[in-house]
VEXLOKOL-439771 format. One line per field, with one value per residue (C-alpha): residue in one letter; z, x, y. Coordinates in steps of 0.02 Angstrom, whole numbers. Layout:
BEGIN
resn <- (a, ...) .
c3 <- (Z, ...) .
c1 <- (X, ...) .
c2 <- (Y, ...) .
This chain:
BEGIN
resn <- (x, x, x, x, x, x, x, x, x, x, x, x, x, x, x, x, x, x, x, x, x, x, x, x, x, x, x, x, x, x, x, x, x, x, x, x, x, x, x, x, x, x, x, x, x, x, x, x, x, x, x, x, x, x, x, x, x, x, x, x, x, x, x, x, x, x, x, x, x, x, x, x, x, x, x, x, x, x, x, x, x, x, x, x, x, x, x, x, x, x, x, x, x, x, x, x, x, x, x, x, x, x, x, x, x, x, x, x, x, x, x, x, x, x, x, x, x, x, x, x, x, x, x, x, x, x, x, x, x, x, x, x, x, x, x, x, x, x, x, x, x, x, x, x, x, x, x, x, x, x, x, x, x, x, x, x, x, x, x, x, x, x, x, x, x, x, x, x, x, x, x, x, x, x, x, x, x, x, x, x, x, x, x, x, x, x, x, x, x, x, x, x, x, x, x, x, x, x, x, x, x, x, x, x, x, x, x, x, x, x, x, x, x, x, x, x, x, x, x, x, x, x, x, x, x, x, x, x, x, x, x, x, x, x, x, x, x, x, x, x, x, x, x, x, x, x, x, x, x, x, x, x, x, x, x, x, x, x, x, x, x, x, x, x, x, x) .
c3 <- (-1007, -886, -705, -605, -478, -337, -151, 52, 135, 317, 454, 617, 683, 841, 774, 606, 574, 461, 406, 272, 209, 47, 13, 32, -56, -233, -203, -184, -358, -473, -405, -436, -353, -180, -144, 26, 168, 331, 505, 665, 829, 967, 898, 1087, 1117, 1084, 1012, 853, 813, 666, 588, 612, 511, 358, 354, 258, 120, 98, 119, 235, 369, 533, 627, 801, 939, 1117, 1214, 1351, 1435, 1476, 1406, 1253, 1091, 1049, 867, 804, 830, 729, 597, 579, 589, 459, 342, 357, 315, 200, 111, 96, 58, -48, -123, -143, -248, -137, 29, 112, 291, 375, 552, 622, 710, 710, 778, 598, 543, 526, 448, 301, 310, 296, 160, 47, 65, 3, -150, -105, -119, 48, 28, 200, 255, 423, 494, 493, 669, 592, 657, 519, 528, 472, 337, 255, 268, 150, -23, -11, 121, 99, 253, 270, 364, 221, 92, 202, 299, 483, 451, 582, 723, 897, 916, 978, 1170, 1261, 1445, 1560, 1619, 1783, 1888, 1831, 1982, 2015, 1960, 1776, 1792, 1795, 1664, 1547, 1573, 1530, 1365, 1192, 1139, 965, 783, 712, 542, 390, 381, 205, 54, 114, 27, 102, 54, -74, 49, 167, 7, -19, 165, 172, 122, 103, -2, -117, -124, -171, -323, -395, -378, -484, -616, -630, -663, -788, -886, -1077, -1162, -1159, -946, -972, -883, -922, -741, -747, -770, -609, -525, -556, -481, -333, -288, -318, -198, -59, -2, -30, -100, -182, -97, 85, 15, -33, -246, -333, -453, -460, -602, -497, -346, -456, -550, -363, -293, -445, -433, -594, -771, -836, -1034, -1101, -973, -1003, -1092, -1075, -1103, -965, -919, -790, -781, -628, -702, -562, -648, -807) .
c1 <- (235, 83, 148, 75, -102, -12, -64, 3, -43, -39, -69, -139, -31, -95, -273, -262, -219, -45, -92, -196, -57, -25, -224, -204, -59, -139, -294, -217, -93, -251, -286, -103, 63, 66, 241, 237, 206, 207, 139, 117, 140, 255, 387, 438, 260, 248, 98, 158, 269, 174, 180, 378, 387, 315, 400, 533, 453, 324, 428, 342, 426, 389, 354, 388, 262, 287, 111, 128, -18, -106, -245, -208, -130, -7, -7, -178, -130, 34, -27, -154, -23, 91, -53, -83, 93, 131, -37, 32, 254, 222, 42, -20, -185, -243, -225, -264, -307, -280, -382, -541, -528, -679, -552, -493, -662, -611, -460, -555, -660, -521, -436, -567, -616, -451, -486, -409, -470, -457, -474, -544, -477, -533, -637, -821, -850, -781, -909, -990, -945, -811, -854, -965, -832, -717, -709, -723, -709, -661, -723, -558, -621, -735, -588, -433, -431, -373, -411, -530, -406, -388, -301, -127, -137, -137, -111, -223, -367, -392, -503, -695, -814, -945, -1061, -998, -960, -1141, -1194, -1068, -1130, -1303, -1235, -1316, -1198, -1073, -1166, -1062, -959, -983, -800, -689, -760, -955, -1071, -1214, -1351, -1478, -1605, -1490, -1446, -1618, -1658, -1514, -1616, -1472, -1394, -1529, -1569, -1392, -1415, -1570, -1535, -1354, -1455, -1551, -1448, -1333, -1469, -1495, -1662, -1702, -1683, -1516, -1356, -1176, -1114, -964, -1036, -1162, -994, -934, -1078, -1097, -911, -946, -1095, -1045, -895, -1016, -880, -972, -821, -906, -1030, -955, -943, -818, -888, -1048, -1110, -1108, -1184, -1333, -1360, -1360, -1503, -1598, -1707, -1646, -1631, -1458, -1397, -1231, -1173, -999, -939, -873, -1035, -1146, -1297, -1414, -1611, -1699, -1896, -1971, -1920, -2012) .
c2 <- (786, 815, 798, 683, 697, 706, 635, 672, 507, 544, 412, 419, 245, 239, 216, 104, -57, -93, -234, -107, -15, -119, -63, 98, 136, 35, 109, 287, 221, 232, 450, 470, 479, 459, 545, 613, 455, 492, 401, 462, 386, 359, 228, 190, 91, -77, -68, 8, -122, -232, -21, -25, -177, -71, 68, 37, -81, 65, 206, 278, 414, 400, 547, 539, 621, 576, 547, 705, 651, 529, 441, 567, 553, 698, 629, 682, 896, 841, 760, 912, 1031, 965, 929, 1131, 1154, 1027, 1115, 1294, 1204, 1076, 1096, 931, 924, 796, 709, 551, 517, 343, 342, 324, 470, 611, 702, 751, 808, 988, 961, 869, 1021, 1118, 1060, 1037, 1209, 1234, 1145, 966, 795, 717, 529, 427, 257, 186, 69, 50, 113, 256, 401, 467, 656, 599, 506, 613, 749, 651, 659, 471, 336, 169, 46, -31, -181, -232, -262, -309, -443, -405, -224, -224, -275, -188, -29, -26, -51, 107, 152, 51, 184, 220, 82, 126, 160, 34, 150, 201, -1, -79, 80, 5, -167, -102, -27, -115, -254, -176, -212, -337, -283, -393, -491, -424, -479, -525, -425, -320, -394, -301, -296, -200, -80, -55, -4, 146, 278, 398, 280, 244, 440, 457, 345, 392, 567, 540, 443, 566, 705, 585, 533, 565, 601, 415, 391, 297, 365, 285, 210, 278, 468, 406, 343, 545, 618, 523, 557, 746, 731, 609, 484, 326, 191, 19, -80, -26, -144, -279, -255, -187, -73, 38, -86, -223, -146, -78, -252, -356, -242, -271, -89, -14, -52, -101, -85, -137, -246, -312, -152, 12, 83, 11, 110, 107, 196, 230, 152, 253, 402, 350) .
């Protein structure tokens, strides 16, 4: 018997929403087994608390990192340090990251030099080194309700000066993030030009002598080139991102052998 695809989920507490756990942990379900859980954070804050709740009914060990200073969290150089060792102990052949930390940019780096998977879960904010760096990101706050809620309250920071004050008051008002389960519109998909050179470029090199390429073999090659995720956008699948903008060609809709052609190729 084949042993299972087997996954390190480690979570940054302090900067993820729990309410996103029962997500995760389905999502991560159809890679494989997800048999190491741990989460990261100082248990003593109140912040933390709607995480303590979860624990338990997702078996999930808590890992416990005092904050030493300040207006810093101890738990991001712990979680990179056991995901180092848990590497090189337990040899996972893939890991998952829950933050929105850029913080763990080189440690996706990292690891996938090392030949793992490293599967991204944060919000949309999420900076996009980040991102990119993954194997694949899922926009968390696009496909869980409440995903997008504020951190865990931190220390209060020391009283601004009135000049970093009225500069912050002059800063451009935050892009609002499309609530769970509201698509991106296709004229949006259209206008991200990395996106769109993302799919024609993984049609192309799927494609058979007649232009057509199966969606799932696209699907493949876009994960092999990029952490793009159609959920981020509001569909499901590939297919149905591809049929709602309406650029390409679609055959066999309905079955396992759905195709797509780019016609600007032909």
């Amino acid at each position: 018997m084949a042993e299972p695809f087997r996954i390190a989920l480690l979570i940054d507490a302090d900067n993820a929403s729990a309410k996103s756990i029962d997500f995760v942990l389905n999502d991560l379900a159809e890679y494989g087994e997800c048999n190491i859980r741990r989460a990261y954070g100082n248990w003593t804050k109140d912040g933390l608390k709607p995480w303590i709740a979860e624990l338990h009914d997702a078996a999930i060990r808590p890992m416990q990192q005092f904050d030493l200073t300040a207006q810093k969290n101890a738990s991001d150089i712990a979680l990179a340090i056991d995901a180092v060792d848990l590497l090189h102990s337990a040899s996972p052949d893939a890991f998952a990251i829950l933050s929105s930390d850029s913080d763990f940019t080189p440690l996706v780096h990292y690891l996938r030099e090392k030949g793992r998977a490293v599967y991204g879960y944060g919000r949309s904010k999420t900076p996009a080194p980040f991102k990119s760096a993954c194997t694949r990101f899922t926009e968390l706050d696009k496909v869980v309700p409440g995903a997008d809620a504020a951190e865990p309250a931190k220390a209060p920071a020391k009283k601004a000066s009135a000049k970093k004050t009225a500069a912050k008051k002059s800063d451009p008002a935050p892009v609002d993030v499309p609530k769970a389960g509201t698509a991106t519109s296709a004229n949006d998909i259209k206008g991200d030009a990395r996106l769109m050179g993302v799919l024609r470029s993984a049609i192309a090199s799927a494609a058979e002598d007649d232009g057509f390429a199966r969606v799932s073999t696209v699907g493949q090659r876009i994960r092999n080139q990029s952490s793009f995720d159609p959920r981020n956008y509001g569909y499901s699948t590939w297919t149905k991102l591809f049929a709602a903008i309406d650029l390409f060609e679609m055959r066999g809709e309905g079955t396992s052998e759905v195709s797509v052609r780019d016609p600007k190729a032909h």
